[in-house]
C-alpha positions as CSV (number, residue, x, y, z in Angstrom):
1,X,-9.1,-103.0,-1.2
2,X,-6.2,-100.9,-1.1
3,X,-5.7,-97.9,-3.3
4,X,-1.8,-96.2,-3.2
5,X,-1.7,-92.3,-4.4
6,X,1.5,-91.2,-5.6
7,X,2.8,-87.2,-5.7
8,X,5.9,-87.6,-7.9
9,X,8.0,-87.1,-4.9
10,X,11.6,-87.6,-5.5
11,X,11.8,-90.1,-2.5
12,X,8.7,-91.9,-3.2
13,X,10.9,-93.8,-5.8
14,X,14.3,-94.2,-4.1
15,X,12.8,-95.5,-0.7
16,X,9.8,-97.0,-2.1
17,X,7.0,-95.3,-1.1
18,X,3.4,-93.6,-1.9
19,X,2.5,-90.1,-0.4
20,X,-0.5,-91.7,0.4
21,X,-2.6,-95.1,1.3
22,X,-6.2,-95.8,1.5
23,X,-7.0,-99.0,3.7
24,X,-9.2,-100.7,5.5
25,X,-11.5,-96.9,6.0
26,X,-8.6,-94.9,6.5
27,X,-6.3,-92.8,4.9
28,X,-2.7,-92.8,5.9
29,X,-0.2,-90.4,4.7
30,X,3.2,-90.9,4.9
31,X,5.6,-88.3,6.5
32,X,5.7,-85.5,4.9
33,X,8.3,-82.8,4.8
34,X,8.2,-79.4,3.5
35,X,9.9,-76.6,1.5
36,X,11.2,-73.0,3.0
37,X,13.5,-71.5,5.0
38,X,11.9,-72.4,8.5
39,X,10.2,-74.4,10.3
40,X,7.0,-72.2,10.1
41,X,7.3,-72.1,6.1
42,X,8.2,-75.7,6.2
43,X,5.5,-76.7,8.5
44,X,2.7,-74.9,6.3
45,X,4.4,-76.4,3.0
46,X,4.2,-79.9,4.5
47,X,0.3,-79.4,4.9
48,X,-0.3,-78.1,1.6
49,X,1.5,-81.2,0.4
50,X,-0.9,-83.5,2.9
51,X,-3.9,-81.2,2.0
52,X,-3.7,-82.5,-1.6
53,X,-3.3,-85.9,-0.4
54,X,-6.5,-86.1,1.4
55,X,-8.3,-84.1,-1.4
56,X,-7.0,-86.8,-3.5
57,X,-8.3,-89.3,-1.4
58,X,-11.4,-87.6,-1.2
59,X,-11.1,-86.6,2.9
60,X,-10.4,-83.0,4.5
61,X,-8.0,-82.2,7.5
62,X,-11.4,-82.6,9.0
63,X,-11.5,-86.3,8.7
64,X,-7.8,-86.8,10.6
65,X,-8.0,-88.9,13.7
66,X,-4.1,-89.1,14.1
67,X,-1.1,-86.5,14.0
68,X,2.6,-87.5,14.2
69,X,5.0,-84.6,14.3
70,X,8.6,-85.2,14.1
71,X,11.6,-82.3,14.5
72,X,14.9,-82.9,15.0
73,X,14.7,-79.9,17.6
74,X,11.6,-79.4,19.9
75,X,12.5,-76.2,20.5
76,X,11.1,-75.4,16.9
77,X,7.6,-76.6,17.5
78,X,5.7,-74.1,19.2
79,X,6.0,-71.4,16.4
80,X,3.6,-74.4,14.0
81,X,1.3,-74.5,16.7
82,X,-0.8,-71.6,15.2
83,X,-0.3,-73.4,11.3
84,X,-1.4,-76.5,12.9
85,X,-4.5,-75.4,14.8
86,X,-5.6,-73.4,11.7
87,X,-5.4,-76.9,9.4
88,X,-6.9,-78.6,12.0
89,X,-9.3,-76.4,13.2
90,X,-12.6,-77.3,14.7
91,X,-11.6,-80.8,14.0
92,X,-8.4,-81.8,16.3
93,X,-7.1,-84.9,15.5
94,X,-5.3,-87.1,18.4
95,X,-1.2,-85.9,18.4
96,X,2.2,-86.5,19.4
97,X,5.1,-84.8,18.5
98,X,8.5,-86.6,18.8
99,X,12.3,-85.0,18.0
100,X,14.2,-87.4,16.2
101,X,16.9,-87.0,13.4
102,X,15.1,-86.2,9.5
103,X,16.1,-87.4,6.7
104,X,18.2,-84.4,6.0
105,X,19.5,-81.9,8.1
106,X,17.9,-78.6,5.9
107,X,14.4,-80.4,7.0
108,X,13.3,-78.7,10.4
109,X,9.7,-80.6,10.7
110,X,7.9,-84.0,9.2
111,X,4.3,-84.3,9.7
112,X,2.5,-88.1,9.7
113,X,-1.6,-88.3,8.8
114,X,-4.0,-90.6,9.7
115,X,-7.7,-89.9,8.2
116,X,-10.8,-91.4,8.0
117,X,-11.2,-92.7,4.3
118,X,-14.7,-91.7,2.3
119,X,-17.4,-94.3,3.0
């Protein structure tokens, strides 16, 4: 069975989308930008935005197995690392970060979550 959860993101509708699947006893949720005026704020906005996601899907940062991060300039990444090991916690999932071109330039990091669905 698959269940799709929807945010009402303005994208999710022009690409085609869902902010969120649940599959096969996971829980993937699509890349996720955030709002601010850098990275930092943009990076904890993005994981409020996943954060609901999972809560709607009935999982926790705690149940990710499976980060992507994507910015378009690596040199931006290390200031998240204290968001990110705060969201994550106790419970580190595995992670890569790659820098790649966003969807739009104003966007300075995109965050990609794979968690364990509810059993």
């Amino acid at each position: 069975m698959i269940k799709r959860i929807s945010s009402g993101g303005e994208f999710e509708a022009k690409i085609g989308y869902c902010r969120a699947v649940i599959a096969d006893g996971f829980v993937h949720v699509a890349g996720t930008v955030g709002q601010g005026d850098d990275v930092v704020a943009q990076c904890k906005s993005a994981l409020e935005i996943i954060g609901a996601a999972l809560e709607d899907a009935g999982a926790s940062f705690a149940d990710a197995v499976r980060v992507n991060y994507y910015l378009p300039d690596r040199a931006e990444f290390e200031p998240c690392w204290p968001v990110l090991a705060q969201a994550f916690g106790d419970n580190p999932p595995a992670a890569t970060m790659i820098e790649c071109g966003l969807i739009d330039p104003k966007f300075r990091i995109e965050i990609e979550v794979t968690a364990l669905a509810p059993g």
